[in-house]
C-alpha positions, 0 to 999 in steps of 0.5 A, spaced: 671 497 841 675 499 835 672 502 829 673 503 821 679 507 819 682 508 827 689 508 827 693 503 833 699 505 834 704 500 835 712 502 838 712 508 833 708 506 827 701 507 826 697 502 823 689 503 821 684 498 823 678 495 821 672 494 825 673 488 826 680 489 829 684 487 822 689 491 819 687 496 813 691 492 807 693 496 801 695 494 795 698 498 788 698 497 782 705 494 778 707 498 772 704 496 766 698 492 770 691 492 766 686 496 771 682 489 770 688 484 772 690 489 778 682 489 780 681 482 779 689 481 784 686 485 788 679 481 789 683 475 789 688 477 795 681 480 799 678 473 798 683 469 800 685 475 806 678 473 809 679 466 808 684 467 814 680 472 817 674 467 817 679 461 819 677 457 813 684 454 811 688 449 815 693 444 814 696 444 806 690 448 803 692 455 808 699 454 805 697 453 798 693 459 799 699 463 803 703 461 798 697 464 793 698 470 796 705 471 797 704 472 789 699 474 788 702 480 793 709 480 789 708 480 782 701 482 776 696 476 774 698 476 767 706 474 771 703 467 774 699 465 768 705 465 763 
């Protein structure tokens, strides 16, 4: 049983977990980014992290939504919508 917060060790990094045996994810904020963008990134990136977790996509949509991801993890809000 793996519980909140516990630490796992892989080879010489150590990673914390969930409950549920999924990594803790964190994310920072981008210079500049509005608290209200880097909140509503962050949503979206847990939204579609759980979408994965809970094998909601397949096929086209989960590279979509990867690819989604990969952005969304890579550069603010306001920078995909320009």
């Amino acid at each position: 049983m793996v519980l909140a917060g516990a630490i796992e060790s892989f080879g010489s990094m150590e990673t914390k977990v969930e409950a549920d045996g999924w990594p803790v994810l964190h994310h920072e904020r981008f210079e500049g980014e509005r608290l209200s963008a880097y909140r509503r990134r962050v949503t979206e990136i847990g939204q579609i992290q759980d979408g994965f977790r809970m094998g909601r996509y397949r096929g086209d949509i989960a590279e979509q939504m990867e690819r989604r991801l990969i952005h969304l993890e890579e550069q603010p809000l306001e920078a995909l919508s320009a």
